[in-house]
N, CA, C and O atoms as a DFTB+ gen file, in Angstrom:
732 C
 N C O
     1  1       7.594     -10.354       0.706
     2  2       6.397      -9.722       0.211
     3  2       5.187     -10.649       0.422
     4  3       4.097     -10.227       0.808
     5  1       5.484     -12.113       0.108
     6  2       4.393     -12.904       0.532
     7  2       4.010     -12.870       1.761
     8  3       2.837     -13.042       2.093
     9  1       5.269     -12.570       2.828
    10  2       4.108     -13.101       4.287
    11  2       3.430     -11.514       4.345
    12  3       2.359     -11.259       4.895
    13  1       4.201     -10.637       3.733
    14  2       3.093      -9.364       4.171
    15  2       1.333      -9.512       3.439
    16  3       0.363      -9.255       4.151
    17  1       1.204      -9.850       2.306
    18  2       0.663     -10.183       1.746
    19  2      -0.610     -11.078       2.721
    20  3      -1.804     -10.790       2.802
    21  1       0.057     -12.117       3.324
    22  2      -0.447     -13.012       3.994
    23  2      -1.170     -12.724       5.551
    24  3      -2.058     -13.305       6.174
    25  1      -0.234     -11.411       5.860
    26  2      -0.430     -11.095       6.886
    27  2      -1.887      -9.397       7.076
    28  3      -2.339      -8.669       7.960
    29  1      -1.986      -9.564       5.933
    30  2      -2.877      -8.550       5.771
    31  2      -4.280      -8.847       5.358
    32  3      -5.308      -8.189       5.514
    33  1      -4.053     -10.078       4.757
    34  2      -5.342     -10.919       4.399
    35  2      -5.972     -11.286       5.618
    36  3      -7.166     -11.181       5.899
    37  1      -4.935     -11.780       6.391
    38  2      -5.220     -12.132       7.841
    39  2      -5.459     -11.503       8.772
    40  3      -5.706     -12.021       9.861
    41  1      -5.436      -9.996       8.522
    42  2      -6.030      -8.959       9.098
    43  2      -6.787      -8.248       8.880
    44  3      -7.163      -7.266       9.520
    45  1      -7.336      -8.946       7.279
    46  2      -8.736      -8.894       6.736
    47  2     -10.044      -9.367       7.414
    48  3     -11.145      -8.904       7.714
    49  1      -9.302     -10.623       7.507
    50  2     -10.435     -11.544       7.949
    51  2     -11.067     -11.633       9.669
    52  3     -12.216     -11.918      10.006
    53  1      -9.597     -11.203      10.781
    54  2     -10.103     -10.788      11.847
    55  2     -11.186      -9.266      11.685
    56  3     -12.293      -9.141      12.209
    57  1     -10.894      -8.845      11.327
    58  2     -11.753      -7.825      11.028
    59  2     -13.078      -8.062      10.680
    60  3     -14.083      -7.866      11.362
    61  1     -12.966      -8.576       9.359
    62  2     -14.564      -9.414       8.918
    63  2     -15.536      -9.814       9.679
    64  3     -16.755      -9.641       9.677
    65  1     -14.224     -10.818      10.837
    66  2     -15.038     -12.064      11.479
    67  2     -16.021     -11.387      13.116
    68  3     -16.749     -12.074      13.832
    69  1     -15.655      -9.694      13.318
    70  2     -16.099      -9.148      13.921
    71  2     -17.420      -8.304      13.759
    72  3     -17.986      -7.715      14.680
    73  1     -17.789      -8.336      12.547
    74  2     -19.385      -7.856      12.100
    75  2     -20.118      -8.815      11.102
    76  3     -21.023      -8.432      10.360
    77  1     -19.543     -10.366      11.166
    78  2     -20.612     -11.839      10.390
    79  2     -21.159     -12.234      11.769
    80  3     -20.735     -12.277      12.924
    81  1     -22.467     -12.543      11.017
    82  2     -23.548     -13.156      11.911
    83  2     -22.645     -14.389      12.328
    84  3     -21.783     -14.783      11.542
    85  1     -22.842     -15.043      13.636
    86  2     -22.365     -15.950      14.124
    87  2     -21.973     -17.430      13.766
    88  3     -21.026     -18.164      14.048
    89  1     -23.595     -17.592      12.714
    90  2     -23.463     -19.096      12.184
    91  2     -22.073     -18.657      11.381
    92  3     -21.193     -19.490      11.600
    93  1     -21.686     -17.702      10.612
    94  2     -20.538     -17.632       9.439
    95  2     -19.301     -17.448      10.353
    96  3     -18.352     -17.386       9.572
    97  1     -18.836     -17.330      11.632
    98  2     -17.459     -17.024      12.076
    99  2     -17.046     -18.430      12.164
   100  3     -15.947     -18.146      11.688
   101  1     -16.949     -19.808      12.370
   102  2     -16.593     -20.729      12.017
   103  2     -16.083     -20.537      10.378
   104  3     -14.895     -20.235      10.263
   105  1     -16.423     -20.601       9.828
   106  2     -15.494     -20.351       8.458
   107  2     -14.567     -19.765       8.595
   108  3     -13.457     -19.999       8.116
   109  1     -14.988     -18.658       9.477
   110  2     -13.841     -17.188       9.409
   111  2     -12.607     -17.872       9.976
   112  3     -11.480     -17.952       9.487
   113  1     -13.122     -18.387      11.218
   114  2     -12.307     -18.882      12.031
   115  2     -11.020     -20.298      10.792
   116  3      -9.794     -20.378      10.710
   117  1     -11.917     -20.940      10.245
   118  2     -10.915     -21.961       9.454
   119  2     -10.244     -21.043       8.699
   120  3      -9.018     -21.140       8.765
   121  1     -10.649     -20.249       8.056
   122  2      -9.482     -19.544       7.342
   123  2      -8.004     -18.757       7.712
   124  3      -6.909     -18.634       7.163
   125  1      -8.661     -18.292       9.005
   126  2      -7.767     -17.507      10.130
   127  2      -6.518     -18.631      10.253
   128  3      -5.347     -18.535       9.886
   129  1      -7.103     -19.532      10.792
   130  2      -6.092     -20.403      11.373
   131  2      -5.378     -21.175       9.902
   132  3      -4.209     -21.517      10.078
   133  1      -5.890     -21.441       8.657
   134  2      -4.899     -21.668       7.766
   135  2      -4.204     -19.869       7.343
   136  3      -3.138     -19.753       6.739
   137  1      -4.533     -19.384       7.521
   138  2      -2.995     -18.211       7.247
   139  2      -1.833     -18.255       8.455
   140  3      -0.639     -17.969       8.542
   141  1      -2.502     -18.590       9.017
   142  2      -1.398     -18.696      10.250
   143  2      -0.457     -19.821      10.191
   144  3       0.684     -19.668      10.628
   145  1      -0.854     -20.988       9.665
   146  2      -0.574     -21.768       9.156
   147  2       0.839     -21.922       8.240
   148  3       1.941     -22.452       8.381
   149  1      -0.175     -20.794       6.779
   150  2       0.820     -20.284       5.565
   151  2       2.255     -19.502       6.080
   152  3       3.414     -19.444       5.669
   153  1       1.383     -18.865       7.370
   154  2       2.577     -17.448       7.879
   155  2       3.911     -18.203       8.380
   156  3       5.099     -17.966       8.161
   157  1       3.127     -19.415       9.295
   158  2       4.431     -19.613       9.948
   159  2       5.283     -20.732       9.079
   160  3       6.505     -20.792       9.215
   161  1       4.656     -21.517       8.277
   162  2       5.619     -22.133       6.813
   163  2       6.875     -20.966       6.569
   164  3       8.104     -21.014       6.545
   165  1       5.774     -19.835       6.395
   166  2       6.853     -18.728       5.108
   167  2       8.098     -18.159       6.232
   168  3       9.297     -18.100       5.960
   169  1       7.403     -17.731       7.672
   170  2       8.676     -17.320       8.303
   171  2       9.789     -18.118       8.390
   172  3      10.945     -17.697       8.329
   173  1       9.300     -19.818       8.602
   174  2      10.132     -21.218       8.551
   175  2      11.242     -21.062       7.039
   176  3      12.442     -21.202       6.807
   177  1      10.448     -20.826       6.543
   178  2      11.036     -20.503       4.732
   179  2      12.278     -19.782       4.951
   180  3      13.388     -20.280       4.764
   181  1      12.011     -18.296       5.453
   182  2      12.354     -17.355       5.426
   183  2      14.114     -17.245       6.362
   184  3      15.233     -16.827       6.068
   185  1      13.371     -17.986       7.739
   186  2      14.407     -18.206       8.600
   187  2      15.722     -19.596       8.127
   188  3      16.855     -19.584       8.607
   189  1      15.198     -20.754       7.060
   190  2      16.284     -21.597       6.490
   191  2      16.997     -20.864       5.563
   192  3      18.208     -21.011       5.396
   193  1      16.014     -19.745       4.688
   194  2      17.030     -19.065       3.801
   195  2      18.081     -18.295       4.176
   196  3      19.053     -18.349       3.423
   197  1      18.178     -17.445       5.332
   198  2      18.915     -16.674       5.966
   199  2      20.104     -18.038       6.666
   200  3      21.318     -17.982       6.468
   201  1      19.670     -18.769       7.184
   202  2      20.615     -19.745       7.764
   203  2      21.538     -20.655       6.915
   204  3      22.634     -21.092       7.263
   205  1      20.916     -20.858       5.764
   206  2      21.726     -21.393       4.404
   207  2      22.724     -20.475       3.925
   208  3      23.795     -20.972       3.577
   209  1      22.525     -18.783       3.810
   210  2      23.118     -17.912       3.694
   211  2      24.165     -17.535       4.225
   212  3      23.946     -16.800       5.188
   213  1      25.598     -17.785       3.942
   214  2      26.549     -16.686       5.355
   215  2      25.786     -16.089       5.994
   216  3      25.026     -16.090       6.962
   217  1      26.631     -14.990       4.308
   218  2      26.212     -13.163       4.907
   219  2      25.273     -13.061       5.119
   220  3      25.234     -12.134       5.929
   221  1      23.910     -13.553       4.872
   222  2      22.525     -13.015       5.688
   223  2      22.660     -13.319       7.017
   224  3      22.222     -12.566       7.887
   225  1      23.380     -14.635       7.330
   226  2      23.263     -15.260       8.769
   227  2      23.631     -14.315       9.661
   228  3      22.920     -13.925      10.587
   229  1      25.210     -13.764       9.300
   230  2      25.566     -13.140       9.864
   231  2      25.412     -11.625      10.048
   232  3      25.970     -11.053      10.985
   233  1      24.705     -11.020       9.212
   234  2      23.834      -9.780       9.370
   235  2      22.894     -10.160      10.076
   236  3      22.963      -9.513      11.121
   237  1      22.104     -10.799      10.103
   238  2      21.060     -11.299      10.937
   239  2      21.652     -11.299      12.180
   240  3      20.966     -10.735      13.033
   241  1      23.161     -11.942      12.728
   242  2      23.435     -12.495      13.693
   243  2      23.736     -10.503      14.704
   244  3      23.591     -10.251      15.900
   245  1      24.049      -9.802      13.854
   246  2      24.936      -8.554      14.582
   247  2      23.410      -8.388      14.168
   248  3      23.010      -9.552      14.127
   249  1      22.304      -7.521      13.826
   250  2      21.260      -6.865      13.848
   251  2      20.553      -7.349      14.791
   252  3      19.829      -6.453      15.225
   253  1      20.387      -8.356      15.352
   254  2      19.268      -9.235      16.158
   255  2      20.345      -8.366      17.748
   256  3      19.700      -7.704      18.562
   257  1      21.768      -8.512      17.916
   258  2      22.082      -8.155      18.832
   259  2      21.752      -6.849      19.182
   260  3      22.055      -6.662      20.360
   261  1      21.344      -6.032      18.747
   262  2      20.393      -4.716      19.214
   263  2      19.528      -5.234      20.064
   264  3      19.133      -6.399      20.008
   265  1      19.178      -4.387      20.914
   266  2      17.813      -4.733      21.646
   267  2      16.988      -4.033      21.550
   268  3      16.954      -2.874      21.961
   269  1      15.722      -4.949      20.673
   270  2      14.754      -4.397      20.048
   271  2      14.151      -4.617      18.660
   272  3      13.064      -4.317      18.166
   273  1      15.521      -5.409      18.088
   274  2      15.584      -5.913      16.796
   275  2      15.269      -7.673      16.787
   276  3      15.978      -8.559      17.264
   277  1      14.528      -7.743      16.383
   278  2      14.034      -9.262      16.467
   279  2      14.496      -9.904      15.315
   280  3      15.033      -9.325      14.371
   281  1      14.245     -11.323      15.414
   282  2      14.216     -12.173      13.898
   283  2      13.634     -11.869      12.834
   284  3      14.114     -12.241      11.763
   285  1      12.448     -11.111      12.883
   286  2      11.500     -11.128      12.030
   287  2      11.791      -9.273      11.496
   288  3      11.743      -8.963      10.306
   289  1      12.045      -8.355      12.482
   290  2      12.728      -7.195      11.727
   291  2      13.904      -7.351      11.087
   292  3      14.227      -6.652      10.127
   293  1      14.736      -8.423      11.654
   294  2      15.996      -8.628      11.036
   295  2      15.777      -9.522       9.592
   296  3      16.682     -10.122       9.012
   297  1      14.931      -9.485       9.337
   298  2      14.534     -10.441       8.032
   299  2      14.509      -9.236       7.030
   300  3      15.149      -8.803       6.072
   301  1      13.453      -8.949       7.762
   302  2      12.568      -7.765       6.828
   303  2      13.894      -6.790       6.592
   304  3      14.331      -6.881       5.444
   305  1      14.443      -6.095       7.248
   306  2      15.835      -5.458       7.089
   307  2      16.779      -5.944       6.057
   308  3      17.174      -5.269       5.106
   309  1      17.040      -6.908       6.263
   310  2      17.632      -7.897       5.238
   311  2      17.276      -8.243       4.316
   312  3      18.146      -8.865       3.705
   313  1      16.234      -8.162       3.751
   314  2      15.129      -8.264       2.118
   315  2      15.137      -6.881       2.044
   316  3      16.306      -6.502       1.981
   317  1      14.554      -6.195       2.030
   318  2      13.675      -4.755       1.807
   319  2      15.326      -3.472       1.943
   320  3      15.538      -2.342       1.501
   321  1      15.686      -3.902       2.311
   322  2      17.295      -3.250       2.885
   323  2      18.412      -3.432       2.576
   324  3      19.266      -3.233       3.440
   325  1      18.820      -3.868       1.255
   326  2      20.297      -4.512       0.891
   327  2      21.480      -3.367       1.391
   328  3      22.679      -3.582       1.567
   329  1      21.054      -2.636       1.486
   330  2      21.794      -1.266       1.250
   331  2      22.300      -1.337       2.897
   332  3      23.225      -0.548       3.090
   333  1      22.017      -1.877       3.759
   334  2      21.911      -1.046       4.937
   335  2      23.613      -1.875       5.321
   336  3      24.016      -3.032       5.200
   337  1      24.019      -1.052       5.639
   338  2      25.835      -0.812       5.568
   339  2      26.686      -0.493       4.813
   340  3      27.872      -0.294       5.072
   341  1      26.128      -0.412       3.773
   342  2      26.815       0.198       2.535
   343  2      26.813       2.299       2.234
   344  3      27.502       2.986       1.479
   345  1      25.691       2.689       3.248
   346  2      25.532       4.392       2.732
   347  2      25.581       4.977       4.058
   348  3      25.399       4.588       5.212
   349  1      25.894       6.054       3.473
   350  2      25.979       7.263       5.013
   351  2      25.045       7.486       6.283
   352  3      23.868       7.139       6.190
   353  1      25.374       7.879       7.110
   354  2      23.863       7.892       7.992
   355  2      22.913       9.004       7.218
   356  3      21.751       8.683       7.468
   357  1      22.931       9.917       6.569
   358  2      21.639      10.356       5.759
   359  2      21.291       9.904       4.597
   360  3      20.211       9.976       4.011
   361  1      22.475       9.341       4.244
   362  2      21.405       8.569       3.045
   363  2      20.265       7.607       3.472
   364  3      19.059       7.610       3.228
   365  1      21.202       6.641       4.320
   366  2      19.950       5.589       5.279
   367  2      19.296       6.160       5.912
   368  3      18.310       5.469       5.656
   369  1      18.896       6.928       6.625
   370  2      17.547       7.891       7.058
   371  2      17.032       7.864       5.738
   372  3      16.363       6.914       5.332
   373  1      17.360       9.053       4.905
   374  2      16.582       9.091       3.615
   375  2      15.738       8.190       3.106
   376  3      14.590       8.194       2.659
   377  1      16.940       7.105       3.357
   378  2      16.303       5.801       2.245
   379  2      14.967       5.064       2.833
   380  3      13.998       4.522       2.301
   381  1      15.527       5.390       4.694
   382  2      14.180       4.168       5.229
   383  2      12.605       5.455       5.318
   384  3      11.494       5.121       5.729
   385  1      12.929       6.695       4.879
   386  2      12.159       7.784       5.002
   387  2      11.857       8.663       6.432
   388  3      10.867       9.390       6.518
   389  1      12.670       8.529       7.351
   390  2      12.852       9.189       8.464
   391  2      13.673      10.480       8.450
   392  3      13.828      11.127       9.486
   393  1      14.191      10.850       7.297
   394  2      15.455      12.116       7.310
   395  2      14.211      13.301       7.202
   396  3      13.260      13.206       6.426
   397  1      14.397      14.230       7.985
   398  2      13.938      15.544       7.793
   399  2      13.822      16.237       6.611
   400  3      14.964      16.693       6.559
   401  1      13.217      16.688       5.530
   402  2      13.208      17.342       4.498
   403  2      12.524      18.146       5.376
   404  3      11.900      17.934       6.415
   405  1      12.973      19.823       4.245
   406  2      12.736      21.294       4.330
   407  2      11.546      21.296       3.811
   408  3      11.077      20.256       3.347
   409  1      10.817      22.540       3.802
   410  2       9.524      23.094       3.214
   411  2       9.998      24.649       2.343
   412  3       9.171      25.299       1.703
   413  1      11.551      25.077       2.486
   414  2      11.707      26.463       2.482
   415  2      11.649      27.039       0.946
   416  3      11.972      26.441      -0.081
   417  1      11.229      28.149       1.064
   418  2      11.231      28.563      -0.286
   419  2      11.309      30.286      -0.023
   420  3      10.538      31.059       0.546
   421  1      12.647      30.484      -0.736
   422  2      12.592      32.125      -0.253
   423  2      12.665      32.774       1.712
   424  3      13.077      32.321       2.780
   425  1      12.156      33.728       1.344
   426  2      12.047      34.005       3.279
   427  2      11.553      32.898       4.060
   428  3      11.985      32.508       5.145
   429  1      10.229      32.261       3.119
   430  2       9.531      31.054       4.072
   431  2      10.126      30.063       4.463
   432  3      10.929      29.506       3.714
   433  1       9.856      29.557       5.847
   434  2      10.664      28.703       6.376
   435  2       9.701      27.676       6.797
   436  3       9.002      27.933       7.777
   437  1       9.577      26.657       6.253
   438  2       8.333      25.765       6.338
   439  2       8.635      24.643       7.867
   440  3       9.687      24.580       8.504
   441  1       7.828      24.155       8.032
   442  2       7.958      22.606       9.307
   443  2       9.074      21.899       8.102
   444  3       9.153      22.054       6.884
   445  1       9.760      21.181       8.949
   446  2      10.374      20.277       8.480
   447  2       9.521      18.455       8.983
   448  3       9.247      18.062      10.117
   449  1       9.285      17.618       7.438
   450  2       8.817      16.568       7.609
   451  2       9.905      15.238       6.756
   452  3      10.685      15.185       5.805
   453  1       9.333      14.302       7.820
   454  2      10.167      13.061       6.712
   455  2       8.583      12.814       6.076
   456  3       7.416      13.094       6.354
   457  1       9.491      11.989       4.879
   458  2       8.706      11.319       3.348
   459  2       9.034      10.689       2.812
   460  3      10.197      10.705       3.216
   461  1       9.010       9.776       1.870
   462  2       9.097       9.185       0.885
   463  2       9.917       7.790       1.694
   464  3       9.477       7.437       2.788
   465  1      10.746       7.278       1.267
   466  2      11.755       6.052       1.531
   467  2      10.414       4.865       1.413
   468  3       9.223       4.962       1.115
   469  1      11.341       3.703       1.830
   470  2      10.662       2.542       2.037
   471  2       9.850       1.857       3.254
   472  3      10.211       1.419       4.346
   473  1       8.634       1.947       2.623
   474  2       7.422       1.895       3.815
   475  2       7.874       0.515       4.643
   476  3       8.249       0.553       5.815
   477  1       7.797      -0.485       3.996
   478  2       7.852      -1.748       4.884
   479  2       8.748      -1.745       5.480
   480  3       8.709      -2.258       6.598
   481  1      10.120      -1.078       4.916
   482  2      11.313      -0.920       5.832
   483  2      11.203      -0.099       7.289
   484  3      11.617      -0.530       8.365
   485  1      10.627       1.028       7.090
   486  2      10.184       1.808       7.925
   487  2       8.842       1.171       9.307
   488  3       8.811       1.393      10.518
   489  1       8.173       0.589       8.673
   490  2       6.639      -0.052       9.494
   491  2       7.922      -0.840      10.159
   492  3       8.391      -0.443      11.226
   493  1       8.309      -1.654       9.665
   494  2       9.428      -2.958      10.531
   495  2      10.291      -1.799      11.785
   496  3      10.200      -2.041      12.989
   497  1      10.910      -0.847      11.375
   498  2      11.694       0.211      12.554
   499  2      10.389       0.721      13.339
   500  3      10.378       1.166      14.487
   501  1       9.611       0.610      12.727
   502  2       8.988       1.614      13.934
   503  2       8.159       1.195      15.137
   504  3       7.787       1.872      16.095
   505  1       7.875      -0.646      14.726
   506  2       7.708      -1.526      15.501
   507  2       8.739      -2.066      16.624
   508  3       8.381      -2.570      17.689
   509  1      10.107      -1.876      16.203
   510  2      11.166      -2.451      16.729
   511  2      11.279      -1.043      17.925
   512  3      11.098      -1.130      19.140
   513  1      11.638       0.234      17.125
   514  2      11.332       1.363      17.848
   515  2      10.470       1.020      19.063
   516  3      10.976       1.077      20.184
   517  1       9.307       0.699      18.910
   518  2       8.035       0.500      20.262
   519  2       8.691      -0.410      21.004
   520  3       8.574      -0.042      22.173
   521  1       9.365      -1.475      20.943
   522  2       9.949      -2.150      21.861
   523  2      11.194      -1.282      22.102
   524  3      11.084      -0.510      23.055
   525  1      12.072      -1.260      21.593
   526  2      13.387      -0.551      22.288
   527  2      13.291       0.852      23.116
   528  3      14.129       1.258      23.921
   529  1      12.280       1.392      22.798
   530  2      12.234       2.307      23.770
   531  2      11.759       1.999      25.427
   532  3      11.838       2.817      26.344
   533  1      11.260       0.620      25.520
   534  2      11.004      -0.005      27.100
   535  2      12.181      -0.865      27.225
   536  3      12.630      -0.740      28.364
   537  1      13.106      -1.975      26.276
   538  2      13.525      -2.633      26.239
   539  2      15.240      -1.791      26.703
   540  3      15.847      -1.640      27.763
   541  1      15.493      -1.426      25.312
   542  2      17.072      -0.782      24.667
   543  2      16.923       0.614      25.763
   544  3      16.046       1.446      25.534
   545  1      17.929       0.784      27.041
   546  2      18.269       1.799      28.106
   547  2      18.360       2.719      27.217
   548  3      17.522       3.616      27.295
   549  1      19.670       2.808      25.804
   550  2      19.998       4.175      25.532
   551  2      18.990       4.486      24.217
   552  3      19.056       5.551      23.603
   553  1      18.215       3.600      23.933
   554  2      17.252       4.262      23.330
   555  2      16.098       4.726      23.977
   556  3      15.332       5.512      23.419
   557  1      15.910       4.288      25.140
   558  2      14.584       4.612      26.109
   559  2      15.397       6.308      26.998
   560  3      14.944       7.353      27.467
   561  1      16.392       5.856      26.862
   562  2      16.620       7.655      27.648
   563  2      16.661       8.530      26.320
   564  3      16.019       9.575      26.209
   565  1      17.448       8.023      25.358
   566  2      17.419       9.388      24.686
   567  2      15.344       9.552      24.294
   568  3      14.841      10.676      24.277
   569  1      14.489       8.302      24.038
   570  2      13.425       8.883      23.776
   571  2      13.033       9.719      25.172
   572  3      12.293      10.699      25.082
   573  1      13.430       9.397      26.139
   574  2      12.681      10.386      27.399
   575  2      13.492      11.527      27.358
   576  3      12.942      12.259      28.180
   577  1      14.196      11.969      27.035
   578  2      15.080      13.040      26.720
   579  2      14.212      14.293      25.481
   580  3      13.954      15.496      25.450
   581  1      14.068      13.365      24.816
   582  2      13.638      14.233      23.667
   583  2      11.920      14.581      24.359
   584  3      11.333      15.625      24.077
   585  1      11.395      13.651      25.151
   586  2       9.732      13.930      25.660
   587  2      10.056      15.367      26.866
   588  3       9.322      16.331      27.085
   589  1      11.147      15.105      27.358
   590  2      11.042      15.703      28.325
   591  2      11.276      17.561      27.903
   592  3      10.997      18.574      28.545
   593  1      11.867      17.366      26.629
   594  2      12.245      18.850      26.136
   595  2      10.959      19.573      25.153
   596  3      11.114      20.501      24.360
   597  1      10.042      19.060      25.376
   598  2       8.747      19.225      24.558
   599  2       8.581      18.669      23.323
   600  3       7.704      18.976      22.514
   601  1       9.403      17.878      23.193
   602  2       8.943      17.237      21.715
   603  2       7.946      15.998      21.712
   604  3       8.127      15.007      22.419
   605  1       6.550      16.207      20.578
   606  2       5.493      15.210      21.103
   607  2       5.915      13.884      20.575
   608  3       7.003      13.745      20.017
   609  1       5.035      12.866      20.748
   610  2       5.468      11.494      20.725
   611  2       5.856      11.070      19.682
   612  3       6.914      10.440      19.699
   613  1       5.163      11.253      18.437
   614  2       5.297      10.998      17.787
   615  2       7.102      11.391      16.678
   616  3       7.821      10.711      15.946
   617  1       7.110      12.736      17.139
   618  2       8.344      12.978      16.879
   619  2       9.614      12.499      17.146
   620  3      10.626      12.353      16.461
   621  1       9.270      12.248      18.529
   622  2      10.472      11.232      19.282
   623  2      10.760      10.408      18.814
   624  3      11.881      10.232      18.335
   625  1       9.561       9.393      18.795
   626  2       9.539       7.973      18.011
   627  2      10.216       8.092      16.865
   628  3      11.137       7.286      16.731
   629  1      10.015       8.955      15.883
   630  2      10.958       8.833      14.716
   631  2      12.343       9.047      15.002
   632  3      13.119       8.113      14.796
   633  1      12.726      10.018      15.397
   634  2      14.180      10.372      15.824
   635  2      14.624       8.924      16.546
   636  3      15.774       8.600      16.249
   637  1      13.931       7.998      17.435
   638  2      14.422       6.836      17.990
   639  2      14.448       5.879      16.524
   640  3      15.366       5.079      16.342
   641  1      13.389       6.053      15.564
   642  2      13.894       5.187      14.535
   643  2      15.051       5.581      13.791
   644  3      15.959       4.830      13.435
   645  1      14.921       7.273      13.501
   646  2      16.671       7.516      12.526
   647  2      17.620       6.958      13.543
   648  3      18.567       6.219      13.276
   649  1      17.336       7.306      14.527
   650  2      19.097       6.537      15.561
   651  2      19.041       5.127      15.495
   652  3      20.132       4.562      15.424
   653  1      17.874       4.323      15.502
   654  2      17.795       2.925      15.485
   655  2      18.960       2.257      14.252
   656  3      19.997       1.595      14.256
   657  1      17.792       3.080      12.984
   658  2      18.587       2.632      11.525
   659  2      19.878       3.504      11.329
   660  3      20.494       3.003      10.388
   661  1      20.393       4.343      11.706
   662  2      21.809       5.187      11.493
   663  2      22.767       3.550      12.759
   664  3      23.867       3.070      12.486
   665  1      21.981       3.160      13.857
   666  2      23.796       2.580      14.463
   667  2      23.388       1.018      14.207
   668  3      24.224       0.181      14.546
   669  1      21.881       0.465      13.503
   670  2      21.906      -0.628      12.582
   671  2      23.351      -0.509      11.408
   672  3      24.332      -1.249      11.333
   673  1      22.952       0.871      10.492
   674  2      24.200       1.090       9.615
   675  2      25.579       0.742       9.915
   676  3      26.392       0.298       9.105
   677  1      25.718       0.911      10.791
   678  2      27.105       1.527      11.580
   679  2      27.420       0.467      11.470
   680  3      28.351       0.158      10.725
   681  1      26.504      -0.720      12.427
   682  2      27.284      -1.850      12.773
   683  2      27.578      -2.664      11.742
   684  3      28.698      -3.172      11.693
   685  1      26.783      -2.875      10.919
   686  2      27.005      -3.613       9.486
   687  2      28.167      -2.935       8.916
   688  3      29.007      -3.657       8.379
   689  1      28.382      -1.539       8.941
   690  2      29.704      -1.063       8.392
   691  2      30.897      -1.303       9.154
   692  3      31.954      -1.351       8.526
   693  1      30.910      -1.444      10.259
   694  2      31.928      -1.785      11.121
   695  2      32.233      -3.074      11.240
   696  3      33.299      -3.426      11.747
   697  1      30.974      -4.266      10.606
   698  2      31.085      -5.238      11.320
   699  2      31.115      -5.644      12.788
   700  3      31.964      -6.476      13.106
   701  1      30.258      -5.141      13.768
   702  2      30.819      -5.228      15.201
   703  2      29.159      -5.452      15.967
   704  3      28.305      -4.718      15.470
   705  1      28.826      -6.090      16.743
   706  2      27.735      -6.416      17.261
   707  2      27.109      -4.686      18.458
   708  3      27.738      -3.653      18.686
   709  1      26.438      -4.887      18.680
   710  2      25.425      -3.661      19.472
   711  2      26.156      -3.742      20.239
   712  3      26.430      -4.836      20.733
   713  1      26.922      -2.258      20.735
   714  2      26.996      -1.861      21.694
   715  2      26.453      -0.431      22.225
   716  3      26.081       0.254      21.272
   717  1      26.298       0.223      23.487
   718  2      26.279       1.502      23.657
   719  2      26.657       2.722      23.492
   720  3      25.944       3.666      23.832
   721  1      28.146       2.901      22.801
   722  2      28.448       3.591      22.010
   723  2      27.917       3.990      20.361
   724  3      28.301       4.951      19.694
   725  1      27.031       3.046      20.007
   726  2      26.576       3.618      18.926
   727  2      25.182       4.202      18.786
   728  3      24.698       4.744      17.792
   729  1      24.605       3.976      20.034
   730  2      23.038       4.871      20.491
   731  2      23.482       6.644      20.339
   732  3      22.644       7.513      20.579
């Protein structure tokens, strides 16, 4: 929670430092560079705690083997995510907020939208998502699969995050590192 914290302040201040009169971006600038500072302490933090840890290590060690899943999603997964190998593939959709909920009521048959779950969990997939769809083959075909049948981008992208976090699940439940059978 701190480096998000940290990392938003710090995306305060680039921001800022783009409409202060000139004499003031030197400040901006010292501050910039001590969060970056703070950030990379806390990821340092972040990355001995997981390494002191088995079981984090080794969740860390099978999640990172995805391609697409980095150190730093595999963190965030691992804090924000205790759950993730422990529940069904719709509960984990549900939980990270990618599962489809209904609109229906009676004859009406509403759009179906995802909602609710856990945002930071979700922002972390959907970043990892943007890489694995150039990176990860069977996540980059099934997203061109789903573009190619008219579904717009944005839709895809999620469906590449429920499959992301459903064979994340898997593997933690199986214990077994990324392979292509679970895309």
């Amino acid at each position: 929670m701190r480096r998000r914290q940290l990392t938003s302040l710090r995306t305060t201040e680039k921001n800022r430092r783009g409409v202060m009169p000139e004499a003031l971006k030197p400040s901006i600038d010292r501050i910039i560079a001590s969060l970056d500072r703070e950030i990379a302490s806390l990821e340092q933090l972040i990355q001995d705690a997981v390494e002191q840890h088995a079981a984090w290590r080794h969740k860390r060690d099978l999640l990172t083997s995805m391609p697409g899943i980095g150190p730093s999603v595999a963190s965030t997964l691992i804090g924000d995510l205790p759950e993730l190998g422990s529940l069904s593939r719709r509960q984990i959709a549900a939980l990270t907020g990618v599962a489809p909920f209904n609109r229906d009521s009676g004859n009406f048959r509403g759009k179906r939208r995802i909602r609710g779950g856990r945002a930071h969990s979700r922002t972390a997939l959907f970043l990892s998502a943007m890489v694995a769809i150039r990176y990860n083959p069977d996540i980059k075909r099934f997203y061109e699969r789903l573009l190619q049948t008219g579904k717009h981008k944005k839709v895809a992208l999620t469906a590449c995050i429920r499959k992301i976090v459903t064979a994340l699940n898997a593997m933690l439940r199986d214990d077994k590192p990324w392979h292509s059978s679970f895309a």
